[in-house]
C-alpha positions in Angstrom: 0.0 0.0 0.0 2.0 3.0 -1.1 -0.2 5.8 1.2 -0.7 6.2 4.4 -4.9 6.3 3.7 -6.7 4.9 1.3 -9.5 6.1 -0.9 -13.1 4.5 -0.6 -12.7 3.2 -3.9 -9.8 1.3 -3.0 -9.8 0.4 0.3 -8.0 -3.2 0.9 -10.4 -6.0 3.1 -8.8 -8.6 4.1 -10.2 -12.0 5.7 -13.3 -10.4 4.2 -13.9 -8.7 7.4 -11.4 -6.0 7.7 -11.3 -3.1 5.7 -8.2 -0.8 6.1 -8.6 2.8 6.6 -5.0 3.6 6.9 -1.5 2.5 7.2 -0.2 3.4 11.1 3.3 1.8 10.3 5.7 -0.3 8.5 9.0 -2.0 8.8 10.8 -4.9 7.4 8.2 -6.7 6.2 5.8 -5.8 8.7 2.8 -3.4 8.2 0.8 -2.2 11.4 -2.9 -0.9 9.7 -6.0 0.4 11.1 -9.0 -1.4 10.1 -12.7 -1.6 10.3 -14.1 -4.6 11.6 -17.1 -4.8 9.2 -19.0 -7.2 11.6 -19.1 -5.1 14.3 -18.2 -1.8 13.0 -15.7 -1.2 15.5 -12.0 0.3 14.9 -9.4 -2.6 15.2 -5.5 -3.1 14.6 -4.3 -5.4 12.3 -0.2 -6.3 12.3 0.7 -7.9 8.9 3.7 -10.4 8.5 4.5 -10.5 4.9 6.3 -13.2 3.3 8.9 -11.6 1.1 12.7 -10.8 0.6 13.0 -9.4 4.4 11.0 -12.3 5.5 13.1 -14.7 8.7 11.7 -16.9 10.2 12.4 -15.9 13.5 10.1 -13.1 13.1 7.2 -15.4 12.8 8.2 -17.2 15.9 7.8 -13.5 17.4 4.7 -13.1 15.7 3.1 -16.7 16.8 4.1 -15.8 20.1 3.2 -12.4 20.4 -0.6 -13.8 19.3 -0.5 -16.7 21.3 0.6 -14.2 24.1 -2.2 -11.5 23.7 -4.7 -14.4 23.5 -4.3 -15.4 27.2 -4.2 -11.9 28.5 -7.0 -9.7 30.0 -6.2 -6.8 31.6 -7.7 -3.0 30.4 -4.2 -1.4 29.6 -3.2 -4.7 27.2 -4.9 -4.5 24.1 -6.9 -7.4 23.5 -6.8 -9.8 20.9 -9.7 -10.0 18.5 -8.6 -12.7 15.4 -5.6 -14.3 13.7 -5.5 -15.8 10.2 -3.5 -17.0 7.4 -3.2 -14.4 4.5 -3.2 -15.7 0.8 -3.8 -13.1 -1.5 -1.6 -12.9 -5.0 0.3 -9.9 -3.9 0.6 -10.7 -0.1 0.9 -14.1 1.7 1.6 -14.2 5.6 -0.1 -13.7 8.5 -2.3 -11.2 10.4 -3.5 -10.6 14.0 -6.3 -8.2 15.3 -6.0 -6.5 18.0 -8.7 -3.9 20.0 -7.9 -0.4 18.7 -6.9 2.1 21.5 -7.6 5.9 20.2 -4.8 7.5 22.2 -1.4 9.0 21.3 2.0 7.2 21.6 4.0 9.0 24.8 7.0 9.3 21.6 4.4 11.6 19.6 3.7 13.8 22.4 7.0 13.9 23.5 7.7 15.6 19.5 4.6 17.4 19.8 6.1 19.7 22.5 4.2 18.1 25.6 6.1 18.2 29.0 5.7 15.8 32.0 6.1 17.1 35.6 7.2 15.3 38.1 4.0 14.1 39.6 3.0 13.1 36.0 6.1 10.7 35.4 5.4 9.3 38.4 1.9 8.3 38.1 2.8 7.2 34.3 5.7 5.2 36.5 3.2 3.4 38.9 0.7 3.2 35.7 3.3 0.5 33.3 4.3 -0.9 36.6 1.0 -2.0 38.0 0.6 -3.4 34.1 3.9 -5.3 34.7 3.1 -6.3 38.1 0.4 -8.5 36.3 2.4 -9.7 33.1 5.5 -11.1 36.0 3.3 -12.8 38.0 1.8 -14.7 35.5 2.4 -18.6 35.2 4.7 -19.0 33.4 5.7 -15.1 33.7 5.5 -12.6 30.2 8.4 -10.4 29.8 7.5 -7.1 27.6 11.3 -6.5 26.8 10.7 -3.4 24.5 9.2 -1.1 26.6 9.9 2.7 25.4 7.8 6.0 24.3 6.4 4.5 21.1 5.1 1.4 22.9 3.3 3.5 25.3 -0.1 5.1 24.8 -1.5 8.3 26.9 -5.5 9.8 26.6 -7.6 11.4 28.9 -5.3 13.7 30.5 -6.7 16.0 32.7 -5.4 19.0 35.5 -2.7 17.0 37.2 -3.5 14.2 36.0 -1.3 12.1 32.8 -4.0 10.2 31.7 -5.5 6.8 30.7 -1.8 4.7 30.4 -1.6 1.8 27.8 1.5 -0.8 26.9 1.6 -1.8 23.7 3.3 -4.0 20.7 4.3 -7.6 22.1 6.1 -8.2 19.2 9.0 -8.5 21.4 7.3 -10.6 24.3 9.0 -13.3 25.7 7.9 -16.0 28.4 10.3 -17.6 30.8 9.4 -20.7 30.2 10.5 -20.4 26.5 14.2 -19.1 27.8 17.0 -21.5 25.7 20.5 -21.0 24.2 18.9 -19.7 21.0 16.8 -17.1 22.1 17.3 -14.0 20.3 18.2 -10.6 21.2 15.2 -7.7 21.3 14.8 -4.6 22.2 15.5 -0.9 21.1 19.2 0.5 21.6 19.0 3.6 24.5 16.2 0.8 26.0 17.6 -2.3 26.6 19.0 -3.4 29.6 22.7 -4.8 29.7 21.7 -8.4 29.8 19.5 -8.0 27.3 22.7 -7.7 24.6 23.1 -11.3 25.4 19.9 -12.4 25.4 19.4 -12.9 29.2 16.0 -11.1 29.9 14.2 -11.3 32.9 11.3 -9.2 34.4 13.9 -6.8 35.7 14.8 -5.9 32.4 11.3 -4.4 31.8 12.1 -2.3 35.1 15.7 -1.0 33.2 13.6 -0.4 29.9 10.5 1.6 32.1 13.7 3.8 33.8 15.0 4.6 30.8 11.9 5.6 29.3 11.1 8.1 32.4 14.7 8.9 32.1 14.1 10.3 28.8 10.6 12.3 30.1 12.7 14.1 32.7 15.5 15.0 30.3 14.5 15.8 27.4 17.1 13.6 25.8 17.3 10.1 24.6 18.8 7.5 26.8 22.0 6.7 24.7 22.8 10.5 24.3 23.1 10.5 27.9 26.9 10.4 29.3 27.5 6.9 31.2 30.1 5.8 33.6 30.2 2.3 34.1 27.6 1.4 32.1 25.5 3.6 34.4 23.3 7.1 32.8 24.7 10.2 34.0 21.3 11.5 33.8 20.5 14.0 37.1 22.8 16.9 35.8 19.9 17.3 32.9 16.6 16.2 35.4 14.7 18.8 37.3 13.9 16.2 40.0 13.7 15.7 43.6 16.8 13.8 44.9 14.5 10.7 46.1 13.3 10.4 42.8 16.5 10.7 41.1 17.6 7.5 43.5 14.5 5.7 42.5 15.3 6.1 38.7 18.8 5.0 39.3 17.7 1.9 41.0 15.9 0.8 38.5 18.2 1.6 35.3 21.0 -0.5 37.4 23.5 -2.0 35.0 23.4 -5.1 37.0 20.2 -7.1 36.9 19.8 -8.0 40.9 21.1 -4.3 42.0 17.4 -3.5 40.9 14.3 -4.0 42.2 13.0 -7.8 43.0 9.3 -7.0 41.6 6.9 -5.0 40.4 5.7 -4.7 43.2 8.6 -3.5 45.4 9.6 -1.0 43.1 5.9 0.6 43.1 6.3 1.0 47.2 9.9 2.6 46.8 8.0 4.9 44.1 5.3 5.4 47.0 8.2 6.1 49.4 10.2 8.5 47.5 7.0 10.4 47.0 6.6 10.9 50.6 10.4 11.5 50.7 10.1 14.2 47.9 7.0 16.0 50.4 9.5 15.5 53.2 12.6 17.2 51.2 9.9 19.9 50.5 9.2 21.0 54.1 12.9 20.5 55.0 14.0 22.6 52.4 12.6 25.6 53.8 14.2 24.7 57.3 17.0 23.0 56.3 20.5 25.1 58.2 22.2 27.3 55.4 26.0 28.0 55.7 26.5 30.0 58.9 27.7 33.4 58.7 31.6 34.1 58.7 32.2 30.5 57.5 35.3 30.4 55.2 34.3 26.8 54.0 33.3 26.6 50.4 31.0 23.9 49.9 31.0 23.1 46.1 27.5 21.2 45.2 25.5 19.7 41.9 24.1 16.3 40.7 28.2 14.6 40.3 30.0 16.5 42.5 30.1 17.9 46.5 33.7 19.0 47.8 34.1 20.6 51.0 37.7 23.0 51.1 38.6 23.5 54.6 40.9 26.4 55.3 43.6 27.0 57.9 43.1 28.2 60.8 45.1 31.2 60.0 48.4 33.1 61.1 46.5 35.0 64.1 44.9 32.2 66.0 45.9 31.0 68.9 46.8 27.6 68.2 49.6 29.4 65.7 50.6 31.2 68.1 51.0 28.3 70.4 53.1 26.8 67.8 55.7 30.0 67.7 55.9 29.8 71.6 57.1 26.2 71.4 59.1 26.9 68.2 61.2 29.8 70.6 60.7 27.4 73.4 62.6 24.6 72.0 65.4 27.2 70.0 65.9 28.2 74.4 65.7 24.6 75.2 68.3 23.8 72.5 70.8 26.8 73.4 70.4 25.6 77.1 71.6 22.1 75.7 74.5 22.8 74.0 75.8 25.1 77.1 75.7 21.7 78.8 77.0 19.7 76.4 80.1 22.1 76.4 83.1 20.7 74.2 81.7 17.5 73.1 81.4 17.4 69.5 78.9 14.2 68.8 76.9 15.4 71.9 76.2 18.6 70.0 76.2 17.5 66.6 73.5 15.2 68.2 71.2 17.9 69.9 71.8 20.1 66.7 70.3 17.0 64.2 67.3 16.4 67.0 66.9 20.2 67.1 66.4 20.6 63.0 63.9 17.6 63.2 61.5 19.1 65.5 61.7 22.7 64.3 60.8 21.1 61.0 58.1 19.4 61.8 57.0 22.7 64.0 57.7 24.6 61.1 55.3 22.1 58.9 52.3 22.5 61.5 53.0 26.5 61.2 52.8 26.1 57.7 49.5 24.0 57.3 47.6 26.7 60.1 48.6 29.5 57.6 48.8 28.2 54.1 47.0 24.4 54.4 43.8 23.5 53.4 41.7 20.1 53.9 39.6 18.7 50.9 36.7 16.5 51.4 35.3 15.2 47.7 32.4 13.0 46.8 32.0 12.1 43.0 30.2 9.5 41.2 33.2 7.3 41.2 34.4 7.9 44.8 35.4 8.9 48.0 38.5 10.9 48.8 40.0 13.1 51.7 43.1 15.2 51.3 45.3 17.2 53.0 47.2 20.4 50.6 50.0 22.7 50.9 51.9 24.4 48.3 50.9 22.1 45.6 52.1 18.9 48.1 48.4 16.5 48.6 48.2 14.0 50.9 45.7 11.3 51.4 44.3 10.2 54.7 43.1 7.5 54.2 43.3 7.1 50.8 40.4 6.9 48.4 37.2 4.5 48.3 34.7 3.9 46.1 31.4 5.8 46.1 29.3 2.7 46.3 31.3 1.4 49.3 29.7 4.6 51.2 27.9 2.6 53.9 26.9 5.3 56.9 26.9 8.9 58.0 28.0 9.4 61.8 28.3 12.5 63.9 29.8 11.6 67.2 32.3 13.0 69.6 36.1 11.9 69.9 38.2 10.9 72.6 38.7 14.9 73.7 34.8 15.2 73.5 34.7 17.2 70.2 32.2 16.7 67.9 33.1 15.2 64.2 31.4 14.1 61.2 32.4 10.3 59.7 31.8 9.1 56.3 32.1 5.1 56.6 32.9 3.6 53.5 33.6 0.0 54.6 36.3 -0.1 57.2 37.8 3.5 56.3 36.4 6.5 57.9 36.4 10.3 56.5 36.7 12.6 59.2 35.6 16.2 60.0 36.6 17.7 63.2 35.6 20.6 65.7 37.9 22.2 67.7 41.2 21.8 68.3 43.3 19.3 70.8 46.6 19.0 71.9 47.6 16.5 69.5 49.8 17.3 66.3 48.2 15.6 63.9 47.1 17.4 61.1 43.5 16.0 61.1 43.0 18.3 64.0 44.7 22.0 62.1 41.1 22.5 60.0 38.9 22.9 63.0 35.3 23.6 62.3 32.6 25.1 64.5 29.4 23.4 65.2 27.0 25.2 63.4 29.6 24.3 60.5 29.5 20.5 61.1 25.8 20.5 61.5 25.5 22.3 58.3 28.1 20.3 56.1 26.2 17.1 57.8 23.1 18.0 56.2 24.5 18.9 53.1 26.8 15.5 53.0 23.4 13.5 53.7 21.1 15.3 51.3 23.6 14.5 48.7 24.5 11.0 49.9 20.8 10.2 50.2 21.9 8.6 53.8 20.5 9.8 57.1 22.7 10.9 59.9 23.4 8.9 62.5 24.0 10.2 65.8 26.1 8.5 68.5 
C-alpha cells in the first residue's frame, strides 16, 4: 500500500472482514494498519507479517508468540486480541493478527509534539506501566514485555494533574520464561535495553531497566543513549529537574546489573510510594533546612556529580599558631640551654643540633599548614577521597574509596569530646573535626565550629541520600 490512507474506492479487506482505513506503520516486512471490523463496526489493529525478501523466520516465531501471548491476556491497559489468520492473496501471503484499537497518542508523539511531564506526572505514568507489569510477571509462566519505550506506550484522557489513561503496547518483542533457551534471540531498542539483554538474558527486571530509561528520557528531554555513562550507568541527574529521592528511585531501576534493581513490580511501586513521601519530606525540610552560617570560610562546592568541601587553615592569628611560635622559641631556648651543657663534646652537639632541626621542621610544617594548608573532602560518582594540601604537596588520609562502598553517615564525639562528622565507606572512615586538641596531627589543624558541622552534615546527607546517624 503505497499511502498512508486509502480512498473509498480502493480500500483493501482482508479476511473479508477488515477493511483498512490507513496505514499506522511499517517496517521490514511488517505493516501495522487500522482497520474496520465490518461485523461489528468497531476500529481494530491489524499487524501484517509478509512473506517476502525481508521475511526470517524468526520473526514469525515473534509473531506466533506475540498472538498466542495476547490471547491469554486480559487486563484493560493490554490490548486485547480479536482474530488471527493466514493471509493468501496474489500480492501478499503471511499472516495477520487483530488486536482492539486504542484511540490514544504514543508517549514518543507527544514527546515531538512539544508536551512536558512534571514530576508528579512521570510518576503516576511510572506506577501506571508498573502496575501493568506487576500482572504480566506474576503470571504462570511469567511474560516479559522486553521493549518497553515512548512508542510502545499510549497516553489519553489527560486532565489538571493528572497524565492520563496509560496503555503498553506492541508484544512483538514478548517473551515468556518458560520459552528461555540457548537460541533465544536478542530484542529490544538501543537507549532501551537493559545490559543483559545484549546477550539475550532477559528477565522481568529488564522491563524495570527499559520503564527507567523511558522516564529517564521524560525528565531530560534527551534520549537515553545521548546521555553520558560511567560504568555502564546514565549520567542522567545533571539534565533532570527532580527531587533527589526520585533521582535515586530512577537510578535503581536503570542498574547495570540485573539484581542491584528492584525484585518485583511490586517492590519498586512501594519505593515509588516512598520517594514520593520522601520528595514531600525534602519539600518542608527545604525551607528549614541550616544554610551556611555566617563568617564560615568553608566553600562547599554542590551539583548532581559532585560535593567538595575546602577547609581552610586556621590562619596566622589564632591562637593555636601562636602556640606553635611559643614552642618553636621554646625549643630554640631549650636547645641553646643544651648545648651550654654539652660544652666541648662534639657528637653530643652534633646530636642535639640533628634532633633540634627535626623538630623545628616538623614545627615549622604545623605553622605552615595553620597559615597556608587547606583540607579537601570530595564526593564524585566514582568515589570517596580526603586530602590534606599545601603548596601544591596533597596527601591522602586515608586514601580513596569507592562511592558505592559509602555505607553510613555518623556525627559523634572523639576521645577529647569534640564533635566530628564520619563518612564510613567499609572499614575507612572520612573525618571532619571541631575544635582543636593538643595533639599534632594534622586532622585536627582544620577545625570547624558546630554550626559548620551540622550544616556540612546535612548537606553531606542530602547528597549521599543517607541519614545521619548520631552517636
Amino acid at each position: 500500500m503505497a499511502a498512508q490512507e486509502l480512498g473509498d474506492s480502493n480500500k483493501e479487506v482482508l479476511s473479508e472482514r477488515y477493511e483498512v482505513q490507513q496505514e499506522l506503520g511499517k517496517k521490514a516486512g511488517r505493516r501495522t494498519l487500522l482497520a474496520r471490523d465490518l461485523q461489528t463496526q468497531e476500529l481494530v489493529v491489524v499487524k501484517v507479517l509478509s512473506f517476502g525478501d525481508e521475511f526470517e523466520w524468526n520473526d514469525l516465531k515473534l509473531f506466533e508468540r506475540e498472538a498466542e501471548t495476547l490471547k491469554a491476556l486480559s487486563h484493560p491497559a493490554i490490548p486485547s486480541y480479536i482474530h488471527y489468520f493466514e493471509l493468501d492473496l496474489p500480492n501478499n501471503k503471511g499472516f495477520a493478527l487483530v488486536q482492539s484499537y486504542i484511540p490514544a497518542q504514543s508517549l514518543e508523539a507527544q514527546l515531538k509534539a512539544g508536551r512536558n511531564f512534571s514530576e508528579i506526572e512521570v510518576k503516576q505514568l511510572a506506577k501506571a506501566i508498573l502496575e501493568i507489569l506487576q500482572y504480566l510477571h506474576e503470571r504462570q509462566p511469567p511474560v516479559i514485555h522486553r521493549d518497553i519505550k515512548p512508542s510502545n506506550i499510549l497516553l489519553t484522557n489527560r486532565s489538571g494533574n493528572s497524565v492520563g489513561e496509560v496503555y503498553l503496547v506492541d508484544f512483538g518483542s514478548v517473551q515468556t520464561v518458560a520459552r528461555r533457551s540457548s537460541t533465544m534471540t536478542v530484542v529490544g531498542t538501543y537507549g532501551y535495553m537493559a545490559p543483559e539483554q545484549f546477550s539475550a538474558r532477559a528477565t522481568p527486571a529488564s522491563d524495570f531497566y527499559s520503564l527507567g530509561a523511558t522516564l529517564i528520557y521524560l525528565v531530560t528531554g534527551q534520549h537515553p543513549a545521548d546521555l553520558p555513562q560511567t560504568d555502564l550507568r546514565m549520567e542522567f541527574e545533571q539534565a533532570a529537574n527532580i527531587s533527589p529521592s526520585f533521582s535515586r528511585w530512577l537510578r535503581r531501576m536503570t542498574e547495570p546489573i540485573a539484581s542491584q534493581r528492584f525484585v518485583s513490580a511490586k517492590e519498586a511501586v512501594r519505593s515509588l510510594e516512598e520517594a514520593r513521601n520522601a520528595t514531600l519530606t525534602e519539600k518542608r525540610a527545604s525551607n528549614l533546612r541550616i544554610g551556611k552560617p555566617a563568617g564560615s570560610k568553608v566553600v562547599l562546592t554542590k551539583n548532581a556529580d559532585l560535593l567538595e568541601v575546602i577547609i581552610p587553615s586556621i590562619g596566622f592569628f589564632s591562637a593555636s599558631s601562636y602556640f606553635c611560635l611559643f614552642l618553636c622559641g621554646l625549643l630554640v631556648l631549650v636547645y641553646s640551654f643544651l648545648l651550654f651543657l654539652a660544652g666541648g663534646s662534639g657528637n653530643l652537639s652534633l646530636t642535639f643540633s640533628l634532633c633540634f632541626i627535626i623538630i623545628l621542621i616538623i614545627v615549622f610544617f604545623h605553622i605552615s599548614l595553620f597559615i597556608y594548608g587547606r583540607k579537601i573532602l570530595c564526593l564524585n560518582r566514582r568515589e570517596i577521597s580526603l586530602k590534606y594540601e599545601l603548596f601544591g604537596i596533597e596527601r591522602y588520609s586515608p586514601p580513596p574509596s569507592r562511592r558505592q562502598d559509602i555505607i553510613r553517615l555518623e556525627r559523634t564525639k572523639d576521645a577529647y569530646n569534640q564533635p566530628y562528622l564520619a563518612i564510613w565507606a567499609g572499614m575507612r572512615a572520612y573525618k571532619i573535626f571541631t575544635g582543636l586538641t593538643s595533639s599534632l596531627n594534622c586532622k585536627y589543624l582544620f577545625p570547624l565550629s558546630t554550626p559548620e558541622l551540622d550544616w556540612l552534615a546535612e548537606e553531606i546527607s542530602d547528597w549521599l541520600g543517607l541519614p545521619i546517624t548520631r552517636e
